[in-house]
C-alpha positions as CSV (number, residue, x, y, z in Angstrom):
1,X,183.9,177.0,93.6
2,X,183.4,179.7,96.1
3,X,185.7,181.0,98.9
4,X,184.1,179.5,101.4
5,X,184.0,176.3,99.5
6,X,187.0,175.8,99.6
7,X,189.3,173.6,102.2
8,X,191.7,175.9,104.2
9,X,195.5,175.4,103.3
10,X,197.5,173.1,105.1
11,X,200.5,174.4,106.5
12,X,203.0,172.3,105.4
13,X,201.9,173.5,102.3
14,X,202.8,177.1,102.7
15,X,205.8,179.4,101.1
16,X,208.7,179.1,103.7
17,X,209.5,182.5,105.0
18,X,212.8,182.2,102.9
19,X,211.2,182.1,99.8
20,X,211.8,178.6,98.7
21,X,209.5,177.4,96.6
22,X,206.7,174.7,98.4
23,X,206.6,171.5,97.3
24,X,203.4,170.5,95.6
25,X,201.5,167.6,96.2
26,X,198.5,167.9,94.1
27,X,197.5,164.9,92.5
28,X,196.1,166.9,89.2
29,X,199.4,169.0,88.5
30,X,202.0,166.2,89.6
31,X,202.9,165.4,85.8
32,X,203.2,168.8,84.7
33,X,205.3,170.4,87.8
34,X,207.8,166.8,87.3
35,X,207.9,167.5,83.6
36,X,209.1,171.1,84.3
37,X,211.6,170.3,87.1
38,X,213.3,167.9,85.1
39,X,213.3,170.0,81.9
40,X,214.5,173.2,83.0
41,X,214.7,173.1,86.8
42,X,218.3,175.2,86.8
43,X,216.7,177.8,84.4
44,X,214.1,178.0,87.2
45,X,215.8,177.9,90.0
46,X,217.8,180.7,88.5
47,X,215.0,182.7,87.9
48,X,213.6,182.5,90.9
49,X,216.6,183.2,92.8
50,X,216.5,186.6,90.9
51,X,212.9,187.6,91.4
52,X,211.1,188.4,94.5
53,X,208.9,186.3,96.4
54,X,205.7,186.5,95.0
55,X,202.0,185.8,96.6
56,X,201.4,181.9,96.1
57,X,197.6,181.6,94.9
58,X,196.1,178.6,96.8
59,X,195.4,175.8,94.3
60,X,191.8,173.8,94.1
61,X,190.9,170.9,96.3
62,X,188.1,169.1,94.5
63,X,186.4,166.6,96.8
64,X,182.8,164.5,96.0
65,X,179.9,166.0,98.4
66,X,177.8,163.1,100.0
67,X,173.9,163.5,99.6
68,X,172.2,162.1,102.6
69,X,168.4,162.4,101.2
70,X,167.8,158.4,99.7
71,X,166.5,157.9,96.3
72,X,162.4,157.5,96.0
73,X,163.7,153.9,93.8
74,X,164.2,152.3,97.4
75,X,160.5,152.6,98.4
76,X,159.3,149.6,95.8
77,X,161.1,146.9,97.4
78,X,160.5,147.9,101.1
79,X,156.8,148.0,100.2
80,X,156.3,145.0,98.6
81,X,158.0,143.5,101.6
82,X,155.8,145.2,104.4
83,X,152.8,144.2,101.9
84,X,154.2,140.7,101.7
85,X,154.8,140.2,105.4
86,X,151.3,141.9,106.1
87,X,149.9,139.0,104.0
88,X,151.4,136.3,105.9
89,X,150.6,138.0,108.8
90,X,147.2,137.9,107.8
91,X,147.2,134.3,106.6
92,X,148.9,133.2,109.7
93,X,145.8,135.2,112.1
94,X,143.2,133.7,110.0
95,X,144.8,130.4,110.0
96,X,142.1,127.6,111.8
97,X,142.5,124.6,113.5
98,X,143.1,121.8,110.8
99,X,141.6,117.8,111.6
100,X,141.6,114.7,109.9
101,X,138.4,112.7,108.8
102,X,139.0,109.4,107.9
103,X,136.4,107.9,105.2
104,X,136.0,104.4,103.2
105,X,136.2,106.3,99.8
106,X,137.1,110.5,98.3
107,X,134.5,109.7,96.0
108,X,133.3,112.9,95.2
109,X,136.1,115.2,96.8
110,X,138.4,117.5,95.4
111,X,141.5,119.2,97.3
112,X,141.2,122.9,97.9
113,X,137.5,122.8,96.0
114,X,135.4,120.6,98.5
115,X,133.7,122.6,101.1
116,X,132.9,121.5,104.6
117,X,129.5,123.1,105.8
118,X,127.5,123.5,109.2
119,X,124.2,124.5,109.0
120,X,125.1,125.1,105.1
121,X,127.4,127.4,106.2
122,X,131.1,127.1,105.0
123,X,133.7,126.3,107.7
124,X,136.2,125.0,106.1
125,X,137.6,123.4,103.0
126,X,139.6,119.8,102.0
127,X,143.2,120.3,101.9
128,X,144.3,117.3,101.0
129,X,143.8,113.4,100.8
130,X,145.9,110.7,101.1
131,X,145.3,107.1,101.9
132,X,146.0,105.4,105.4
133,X,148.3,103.3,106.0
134,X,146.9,99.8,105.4
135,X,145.7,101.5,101.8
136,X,141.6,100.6,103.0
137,X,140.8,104.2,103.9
138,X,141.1,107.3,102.9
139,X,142.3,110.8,104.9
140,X,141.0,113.9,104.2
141,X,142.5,116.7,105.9
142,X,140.6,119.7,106.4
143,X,141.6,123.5,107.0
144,X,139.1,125.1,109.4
145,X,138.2,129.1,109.7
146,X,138.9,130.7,113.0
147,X,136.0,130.8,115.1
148,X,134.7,127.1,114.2
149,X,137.2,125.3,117.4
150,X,133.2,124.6,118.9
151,X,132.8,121.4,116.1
152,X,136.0,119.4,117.1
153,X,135.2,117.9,119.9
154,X,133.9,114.4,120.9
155,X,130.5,113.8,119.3
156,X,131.0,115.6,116.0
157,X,129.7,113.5,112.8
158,X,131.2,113.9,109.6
159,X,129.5,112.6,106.5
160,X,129.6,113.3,102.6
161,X,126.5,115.1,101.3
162,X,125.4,113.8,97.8
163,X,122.6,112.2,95.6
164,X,121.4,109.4,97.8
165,X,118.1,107.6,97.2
166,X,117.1,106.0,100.5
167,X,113.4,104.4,101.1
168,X,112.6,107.7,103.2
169,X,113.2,109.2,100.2
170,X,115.4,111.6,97.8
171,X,118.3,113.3,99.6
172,X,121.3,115.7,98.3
173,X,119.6,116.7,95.0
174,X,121.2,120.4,95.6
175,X,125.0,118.7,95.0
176,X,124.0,118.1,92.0
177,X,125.2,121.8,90.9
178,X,127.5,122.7,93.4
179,X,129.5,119.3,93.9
180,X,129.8,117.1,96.8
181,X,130.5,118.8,100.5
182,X,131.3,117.7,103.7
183,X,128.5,118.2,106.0
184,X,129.9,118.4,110.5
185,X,127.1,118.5,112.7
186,X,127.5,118.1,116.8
187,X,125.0,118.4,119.7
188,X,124.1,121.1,121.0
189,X,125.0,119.5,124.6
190,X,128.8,118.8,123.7
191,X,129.5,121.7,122.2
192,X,133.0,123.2,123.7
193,X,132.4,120.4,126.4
194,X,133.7,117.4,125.1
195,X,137.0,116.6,124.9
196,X,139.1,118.2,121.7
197,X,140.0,116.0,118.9
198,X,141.5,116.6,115.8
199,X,140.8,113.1,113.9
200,X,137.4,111.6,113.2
201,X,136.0,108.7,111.9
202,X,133.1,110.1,108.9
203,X,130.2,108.4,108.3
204,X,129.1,106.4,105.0
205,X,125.5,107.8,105.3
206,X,124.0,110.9,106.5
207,X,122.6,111.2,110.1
208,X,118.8,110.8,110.4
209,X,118.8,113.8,113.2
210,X,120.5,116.7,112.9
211,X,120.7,118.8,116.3
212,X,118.7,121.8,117.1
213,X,115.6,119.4,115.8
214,X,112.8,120.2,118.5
215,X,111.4,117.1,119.7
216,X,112.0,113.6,122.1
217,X,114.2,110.6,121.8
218,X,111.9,106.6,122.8
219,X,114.1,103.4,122.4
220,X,111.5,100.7,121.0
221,X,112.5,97.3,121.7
222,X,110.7,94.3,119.1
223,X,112.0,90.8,118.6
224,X,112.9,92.0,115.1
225,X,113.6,94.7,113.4
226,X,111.0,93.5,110.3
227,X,110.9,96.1,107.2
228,X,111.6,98.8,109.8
229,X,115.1,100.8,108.7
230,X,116.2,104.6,108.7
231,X,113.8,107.1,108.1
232,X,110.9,104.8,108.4
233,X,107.7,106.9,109.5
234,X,106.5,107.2,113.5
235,X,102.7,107.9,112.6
236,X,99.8,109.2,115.0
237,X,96.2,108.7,113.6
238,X,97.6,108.2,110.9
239,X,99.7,111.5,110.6
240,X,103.5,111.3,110.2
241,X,104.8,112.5,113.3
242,X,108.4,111.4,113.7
243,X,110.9,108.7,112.1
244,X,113.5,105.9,113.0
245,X,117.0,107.3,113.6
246,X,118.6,104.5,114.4
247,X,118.8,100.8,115.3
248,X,120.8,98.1,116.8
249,X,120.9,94.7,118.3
250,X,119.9,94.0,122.5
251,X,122.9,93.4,124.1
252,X,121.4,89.6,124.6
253,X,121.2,89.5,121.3
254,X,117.9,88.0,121.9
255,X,115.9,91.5,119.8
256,X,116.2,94.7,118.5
257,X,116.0,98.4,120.2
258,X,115.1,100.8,117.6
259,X,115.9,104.4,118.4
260,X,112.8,107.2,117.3
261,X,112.4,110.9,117.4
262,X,109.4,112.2,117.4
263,X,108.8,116.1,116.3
264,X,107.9,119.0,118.9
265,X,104.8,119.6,119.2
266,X,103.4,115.9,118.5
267,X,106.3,114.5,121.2
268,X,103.4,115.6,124.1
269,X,100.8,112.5,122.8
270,X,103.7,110.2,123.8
271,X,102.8,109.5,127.2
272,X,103.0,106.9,129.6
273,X,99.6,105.6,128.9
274,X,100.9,105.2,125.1
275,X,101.5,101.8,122.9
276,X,103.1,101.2,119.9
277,X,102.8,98.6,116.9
278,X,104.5,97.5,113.5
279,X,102.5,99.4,110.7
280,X,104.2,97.7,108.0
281,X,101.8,98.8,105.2
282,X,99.5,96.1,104.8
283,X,98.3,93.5,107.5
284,X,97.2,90.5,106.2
285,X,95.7,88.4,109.1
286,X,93.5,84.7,108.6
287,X,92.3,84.1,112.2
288,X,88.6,82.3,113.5
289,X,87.0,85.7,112.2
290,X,88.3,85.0,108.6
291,X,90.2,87.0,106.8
292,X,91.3,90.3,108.2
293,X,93.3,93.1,105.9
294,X,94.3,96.7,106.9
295,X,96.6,99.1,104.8
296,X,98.6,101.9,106.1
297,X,99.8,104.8,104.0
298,X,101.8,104.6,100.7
299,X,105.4,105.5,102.9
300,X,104.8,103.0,105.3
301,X,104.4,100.5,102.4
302,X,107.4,101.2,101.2
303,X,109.6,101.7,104.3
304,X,107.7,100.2,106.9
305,X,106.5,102.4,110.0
306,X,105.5,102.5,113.5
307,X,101.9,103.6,115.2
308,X,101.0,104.9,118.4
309,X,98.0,105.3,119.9
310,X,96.8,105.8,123.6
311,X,95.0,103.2,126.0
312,X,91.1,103.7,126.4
313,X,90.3,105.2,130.0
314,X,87.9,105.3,132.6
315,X,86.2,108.4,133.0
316,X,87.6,108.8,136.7
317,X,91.4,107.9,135.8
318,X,93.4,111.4,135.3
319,X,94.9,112.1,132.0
320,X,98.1,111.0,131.7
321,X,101.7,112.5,132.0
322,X,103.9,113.4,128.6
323,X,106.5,110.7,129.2
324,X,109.9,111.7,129.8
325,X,113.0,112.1,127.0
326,X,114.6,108.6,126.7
327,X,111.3,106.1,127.7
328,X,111.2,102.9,126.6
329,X,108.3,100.9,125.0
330,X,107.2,97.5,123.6
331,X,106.4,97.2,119.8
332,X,103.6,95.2,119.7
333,X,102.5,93.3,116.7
334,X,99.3,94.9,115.3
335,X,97.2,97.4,116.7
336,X,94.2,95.0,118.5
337,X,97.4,93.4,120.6
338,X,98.8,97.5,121.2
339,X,95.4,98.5,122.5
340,X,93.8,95.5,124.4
341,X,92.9,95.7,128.3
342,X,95.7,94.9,130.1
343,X,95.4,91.1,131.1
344,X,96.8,90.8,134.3
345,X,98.4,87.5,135.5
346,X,99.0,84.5,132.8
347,X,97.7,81.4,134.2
348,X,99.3,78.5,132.8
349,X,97.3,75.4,131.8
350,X,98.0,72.2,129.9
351,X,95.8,69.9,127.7
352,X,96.6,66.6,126.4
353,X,95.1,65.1,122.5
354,X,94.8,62.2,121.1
355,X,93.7,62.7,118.2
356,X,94.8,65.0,115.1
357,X,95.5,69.3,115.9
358,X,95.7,70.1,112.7
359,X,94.9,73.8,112.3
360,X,95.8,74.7,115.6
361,X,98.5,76.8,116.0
362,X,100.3,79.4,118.4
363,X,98.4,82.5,119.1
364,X,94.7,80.0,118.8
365,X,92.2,81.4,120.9
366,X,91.2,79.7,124.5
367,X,87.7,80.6,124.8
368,X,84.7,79.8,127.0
369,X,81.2,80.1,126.0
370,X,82.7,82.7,123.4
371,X,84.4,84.8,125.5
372,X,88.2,85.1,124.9
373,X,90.0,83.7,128.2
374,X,93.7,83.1,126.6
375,X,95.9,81.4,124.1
376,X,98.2,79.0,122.8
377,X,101.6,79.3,123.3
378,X,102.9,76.0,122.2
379,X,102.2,72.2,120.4
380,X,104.4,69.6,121.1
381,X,104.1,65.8,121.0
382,X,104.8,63.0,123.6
383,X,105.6,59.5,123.1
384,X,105.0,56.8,126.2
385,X,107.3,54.3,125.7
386,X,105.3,51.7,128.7
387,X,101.7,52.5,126.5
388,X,103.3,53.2,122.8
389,X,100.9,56.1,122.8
390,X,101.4,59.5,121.3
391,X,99.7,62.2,122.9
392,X,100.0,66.0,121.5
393,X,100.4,68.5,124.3
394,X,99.0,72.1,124.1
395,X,99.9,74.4,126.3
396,X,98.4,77.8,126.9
397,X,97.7,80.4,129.2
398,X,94.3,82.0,130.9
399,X,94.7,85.6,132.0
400,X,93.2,86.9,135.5
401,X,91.4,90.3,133.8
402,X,89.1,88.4,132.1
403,X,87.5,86.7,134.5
404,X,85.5,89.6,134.9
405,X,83.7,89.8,138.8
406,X,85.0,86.3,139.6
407,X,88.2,88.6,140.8
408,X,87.4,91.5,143.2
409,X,88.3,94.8,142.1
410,X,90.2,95.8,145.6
411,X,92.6,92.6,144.5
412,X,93.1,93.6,140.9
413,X,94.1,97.6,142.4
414,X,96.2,96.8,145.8
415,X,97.1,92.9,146.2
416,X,100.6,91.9,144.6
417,X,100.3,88.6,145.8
418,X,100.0,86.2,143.2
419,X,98.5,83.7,145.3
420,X,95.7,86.1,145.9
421,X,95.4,86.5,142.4
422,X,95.2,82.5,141.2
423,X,92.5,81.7,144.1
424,X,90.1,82.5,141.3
425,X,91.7,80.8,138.7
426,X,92.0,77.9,140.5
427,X,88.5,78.1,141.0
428,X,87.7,78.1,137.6
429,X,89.7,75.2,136.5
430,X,88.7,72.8,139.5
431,X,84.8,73.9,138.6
432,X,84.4,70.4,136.3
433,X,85.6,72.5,133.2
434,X,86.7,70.0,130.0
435,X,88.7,71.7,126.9
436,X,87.6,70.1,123.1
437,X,88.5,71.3,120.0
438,X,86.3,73.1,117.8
439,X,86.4,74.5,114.4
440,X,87.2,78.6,114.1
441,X,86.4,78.8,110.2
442,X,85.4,75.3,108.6
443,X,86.5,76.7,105.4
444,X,90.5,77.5,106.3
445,X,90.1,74.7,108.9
446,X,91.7,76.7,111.8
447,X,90.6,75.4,115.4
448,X,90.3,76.8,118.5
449,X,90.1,75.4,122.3
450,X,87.1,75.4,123.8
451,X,86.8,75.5,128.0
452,X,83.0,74.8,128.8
453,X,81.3,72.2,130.7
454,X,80.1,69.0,129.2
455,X,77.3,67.2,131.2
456,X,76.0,64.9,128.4
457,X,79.7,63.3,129.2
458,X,79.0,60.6,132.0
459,X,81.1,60.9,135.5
460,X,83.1,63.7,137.0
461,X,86.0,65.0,135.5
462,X,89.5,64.4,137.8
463,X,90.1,67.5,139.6
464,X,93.5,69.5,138.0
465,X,96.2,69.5,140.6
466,X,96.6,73.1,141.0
467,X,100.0,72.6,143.0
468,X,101.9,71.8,140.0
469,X,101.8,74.6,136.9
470,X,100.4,73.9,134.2
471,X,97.8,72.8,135.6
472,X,96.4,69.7,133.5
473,X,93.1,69.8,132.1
474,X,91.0,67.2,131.2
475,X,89.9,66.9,127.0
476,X,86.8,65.5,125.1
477,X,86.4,64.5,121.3
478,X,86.0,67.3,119.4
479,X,83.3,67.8,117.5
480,X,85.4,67.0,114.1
481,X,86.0,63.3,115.7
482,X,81.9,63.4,116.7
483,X,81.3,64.1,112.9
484,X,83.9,61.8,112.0
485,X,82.3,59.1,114.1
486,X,78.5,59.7,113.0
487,X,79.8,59.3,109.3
488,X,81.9,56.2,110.5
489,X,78.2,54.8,112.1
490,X,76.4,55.6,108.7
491,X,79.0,54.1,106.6
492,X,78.5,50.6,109.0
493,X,74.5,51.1,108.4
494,X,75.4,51.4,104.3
495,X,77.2,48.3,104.5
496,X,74.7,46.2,106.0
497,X,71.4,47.4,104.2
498,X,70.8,44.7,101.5
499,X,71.6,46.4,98.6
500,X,71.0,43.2,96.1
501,X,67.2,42.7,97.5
502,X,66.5,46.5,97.5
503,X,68.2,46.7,93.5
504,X,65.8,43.4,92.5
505,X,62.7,45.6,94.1
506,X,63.5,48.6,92.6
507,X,63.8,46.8,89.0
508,X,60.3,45.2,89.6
509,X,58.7,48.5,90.3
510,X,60.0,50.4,87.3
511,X,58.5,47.5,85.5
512,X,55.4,48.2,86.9
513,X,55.6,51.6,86.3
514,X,56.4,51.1,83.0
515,X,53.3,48.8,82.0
516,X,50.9,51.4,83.9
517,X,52.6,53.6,81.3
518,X,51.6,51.7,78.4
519,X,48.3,51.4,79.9
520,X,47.1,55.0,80.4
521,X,48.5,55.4,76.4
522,X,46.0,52.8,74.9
523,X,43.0,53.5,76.9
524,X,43.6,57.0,78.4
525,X,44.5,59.2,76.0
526,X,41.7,58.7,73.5
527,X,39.2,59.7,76.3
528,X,41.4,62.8,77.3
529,X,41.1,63.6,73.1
530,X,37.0,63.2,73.5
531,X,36.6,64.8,76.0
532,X,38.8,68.2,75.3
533,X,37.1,68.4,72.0
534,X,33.2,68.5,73.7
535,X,34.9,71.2,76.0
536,X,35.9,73.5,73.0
537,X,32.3,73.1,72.2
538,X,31.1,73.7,75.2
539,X,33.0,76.8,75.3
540,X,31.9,78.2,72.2
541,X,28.7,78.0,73.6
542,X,29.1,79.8,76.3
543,X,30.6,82.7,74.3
544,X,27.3,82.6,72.0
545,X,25.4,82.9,75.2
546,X,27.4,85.9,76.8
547,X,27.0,87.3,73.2
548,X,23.6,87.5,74.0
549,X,23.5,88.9,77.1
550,X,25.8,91.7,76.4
551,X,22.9,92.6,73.4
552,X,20.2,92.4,75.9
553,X,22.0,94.4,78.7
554,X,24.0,96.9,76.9
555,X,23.8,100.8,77.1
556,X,21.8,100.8,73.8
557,X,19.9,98.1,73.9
558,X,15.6,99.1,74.5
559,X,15.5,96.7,78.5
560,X,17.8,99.1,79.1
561,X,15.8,102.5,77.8
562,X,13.0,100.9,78.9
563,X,14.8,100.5,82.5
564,X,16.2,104.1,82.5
565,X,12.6,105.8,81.8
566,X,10.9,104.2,84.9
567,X,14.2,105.0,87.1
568,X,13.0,108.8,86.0
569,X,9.3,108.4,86.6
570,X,9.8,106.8,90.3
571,X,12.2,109.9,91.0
572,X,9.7,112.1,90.0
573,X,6.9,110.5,91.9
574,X,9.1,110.4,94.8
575,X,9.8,114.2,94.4
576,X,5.4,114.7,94.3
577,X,5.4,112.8,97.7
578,X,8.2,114.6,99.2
579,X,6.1,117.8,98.4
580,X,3.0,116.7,100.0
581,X,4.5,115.4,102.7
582,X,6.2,118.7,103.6
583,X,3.0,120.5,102.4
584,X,0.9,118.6,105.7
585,X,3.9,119.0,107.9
586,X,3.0,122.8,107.6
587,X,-1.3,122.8,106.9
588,X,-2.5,119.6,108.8
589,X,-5.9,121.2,108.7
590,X,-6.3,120.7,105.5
591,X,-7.1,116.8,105.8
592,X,-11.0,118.6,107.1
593,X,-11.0,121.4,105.5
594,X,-9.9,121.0,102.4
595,X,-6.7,122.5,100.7
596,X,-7.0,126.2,100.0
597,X,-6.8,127.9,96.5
598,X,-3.3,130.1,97.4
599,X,-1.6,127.7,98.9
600,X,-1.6,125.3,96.2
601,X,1.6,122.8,96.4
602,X,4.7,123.7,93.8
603,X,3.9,121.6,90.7
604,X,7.1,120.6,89.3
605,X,7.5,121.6,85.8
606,X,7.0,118.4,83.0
């Protein structure tokens, strides 16, 4: 240890100025200096009593030196604890909002490995699942990212994607691989502007629409929804165009409104000029045509559909409007009851039967002179208790439109009075009209009422009290009972004709008959023998004689030569003549004269 090392001397600690000796305090020679004084401490003192005061060297002082630099070992903890801390840090910043979805079953799902997707992107992921508290439902609890607050609010849908076969088709085929997921979806309208929830109720099938899908929403009402469900076709000239999303009962419980999208660009052909029908596939109708059946395509076999088409214009009407998002429209039953004229005002009218309406049925036409007035709405039966009758009443209805001229034009566009309207009608119906039943088909039987007027019928028909709706109109025998009648007359003829008399007649006559028979055998037929065997020989004579005068005319035979050589002779002599002739034409001097020797006529060659 160096001088400057080393402490400086305490005082106390010094020599005394008369050379006594200092006591000593050091802790590392304490033993020796106590073993000394009590051994010889006279002998010492006696020495030093004798000597003089030597210089005291100054004895050690060893201390332990603090290091203040701190060992590099230190750094491995205090690392792993800023790296631990950074991590929860981290965990705690990327930390999302968490919600609860409450489904029927966790079929399918898995904590911490089931993902929940929008748009097929991941936004979260199951992280756990317990039941509820009545043990019928399950709870899923799901972890969100940061970023995704947008999907919880009111109008988010949560649903389980997986392997689903539906009648629109296959659906979650991709789960196969990857596992079920969790698919959230949420309109584009409520996003961030509905109220923020944090627990959901999911739902046990997917959602027909997803949003962001280009296109308008129609509510279709029907009286029933038929084979109609979701994902059945909307078609267009036969062209799928949009589908059923969704369906529910009216709140009168009295039909159906069926929600339907259809796709953007096709969305513009719905207008407010447009009508829709059930295409169920395959319409099967028996009316007084006969037998009427029209298929729609394989998808709407299956899973029903719906058609569209537009109403038939005039040329001076202007096209009409796209309807607006959210319309409503009729579903009429088949396409001829979708696209027919309008009608205008039903006129109600009732007839009264006495005999049999079998075949007649709701929906029968109401017709006059073939021309489709109305229908029948409905057959009931009524029993007079003063006349023990039973009468069967038909009611029905006559529409305005298809009057034709009878109603002026400027009523049909401007007048909403209906009593403007039924001056017509009531014209008709007071006009002596009578209404039979007639057969449609005679082979299905189906009838049909017949308006027309009957003036065969003796007297006036009661005028219809038009005050009072229906209006009652009078009835004839159809022409079945007319038929029936005739063969009722010609049945009472059979039964008086004397049938005995007429047998006992007969029986003589085929008597007759049958000797005339006998007759002609004996006598007859040995004449007819005769005289077909002198006709054979008379025949062959005949041939014998044509024999001969195929010899005597033939190509070969010598009449004929003979024949042939005089046909050339008088051409010859006819060609000599011809000669002359021409020859005087041109020398008629030569009749006097005499013929000259050069101008000698051409002599034909032998």
């Amino acid at each position: 240890m160096s001088e400057n090392d080393r402490p400086p001397a305490d005082p106390s600690k010094r020599a005394p100025e008369d050379g006594t000796a200092p006591e000593r305090h050091s802790s590392a020679s304490g033993d020796t200096e106590n073993t000394a004084a009590q051994s010889g401490g006279a002998d010492t003192k006696d020495t030093a009593a004798n000597q003089p005061n030597p210089v005291i060297a100054k004895t050690p002082v060893i201390t332990q030196k603090k290091n203040k630099n701190i060992s590099w070992i230190w750094l491995v903890p205090v690392i792993a604890a800023i790296i631990g801390l950074s991590l929860l840090v981290r965990d705690y910043m990327q930390q999302g909002p968490v919600a609860t979805v409450t489904f029927k079953t966790a079929e399918g799902l898995e904590i911490d490995k089931t993902q929940v997707r929008y748009k097929d992107v991941v936004v979260g992921t199951v992280s756990d699942i317990t039941l509820t508290e009545d043990h019928n439902s399950v709870l899923v609890k799901v972890s969100f990212k940061q970023g995704v607050d947008f999907l919880l609010h009111e109008g988010a849908r949560f649903w389980v994607v997986k392997p689903r076969l539906a009648a629109s088709g296959v659906s979650g085929l991709g789960t196969l691989v990857s596992g079920a997921y969790i698919g959230v979806d949420i309109d584009d309208s409520q996003q961030n502007k509905g109220k923020y929830r944090d627990e959901f109720v999911g739902l046990e099938k997917p959602p027909e629409l997803i949003s962001g899908r280009p296109g308008k929403r129609f509510t279709i009402t029907a009286p029933s929804l038929n084979s109609l469900d979701l994902g059945s076709p909307v078609l267009y000239r036969r062209l799928e165009v949009g589908q059923v999303i969704n369906y529910n009962l009216s709140k009168d419980g009295k039909g159906v409104e069926v929600q339907i999208f259809i796709d953007a660009p096709y969305d513009r052909f719905v207008t407010e000029n447009s009508r829709f029908w059930n295409a169920s596939g395959v319409d099967l109708s028996l009316n007084a045509g006969g037998l009427n059946l029209k298929t729609q395509s394989l998808v709407s076999v299956l899973a029903g559909g719906i058609s569209f088409g537009q109403l038939p214009l005039n040329n001076e009407s202007p096209p009409p409007k796209p309807a607006p998002d959210g319309t409503r429209f009729v579903l009429n039953p088949s396409e001829d009851k979708a696209l027919a004229k309008p009608d205008g005002l039903a006129f109600p009218i009732r007839m009264k039967f006495d005999k049999s309406v079998r075949g007649l049925q709701t929906g029968s036409a109401i017709d006059f002179k073939g021309i489709l007035l109305g229908e029948v709405k409905d057959i009931s039966m009524e029993f007079d208790i003063a006349t023990k009758k039973t009468t069967v009443i038909v009611d029905g209805v006559i529409y305005e439109n298809r009057l034709g001229a009878a109603i002026p034009a400027a009523q049909r566009a401007n007048s909403n009075d209906e009593a403007l309207h039924d001056v017509a009608l009531k014209e008709f119906v007071t006009s002596g009209i009578r209404a039979q039943l007639r057969f449609a088909n005679i082979f299905t039987g189906q009838l049909y009422v017949a308006l027309d007027y009957f003036p065969e019928i003796a007297g006036k028909p009661p005028t219809p009290d038009v005050s009072k709706q229906p209006v009652l109109i009078a009835t004839v025998p159809g022409s079945f009972d007319e038929l029936q009648q005739q063969l009722n007359v010609i049945v009472e003829k059979l039964k008086n004709l004397p049938i005995d008399s007429i047998g006992h007649s007969l029986d003589d006559t085929l008597q007759s008959i049958s000797k005339l028979a006998r007759t002609l055998d004996t006598t007859m037929v040995p004449a007819l023998t005769t005289t077909v065997r002198q006709a054979g020989r008379s025949l062959d004579g005949v041939n014998k004689t044509m024999g001969t005068v195929r010899g005597v005319v033939g190509d070969e035979s010598p009449v004929m030569l003979q024949l042939n050589g005089m046909i050339k002779e008088m051409s010859r002599a006819a060609k000599s003549i011809r000669s002359l002739g021409d020859y005087l034409q041109a020398e008629p001097s030569s009749l006097i004269r005499g013929r000259s020797k050069d101008n000698i006529p051409f002599k034909e060659s032998q």
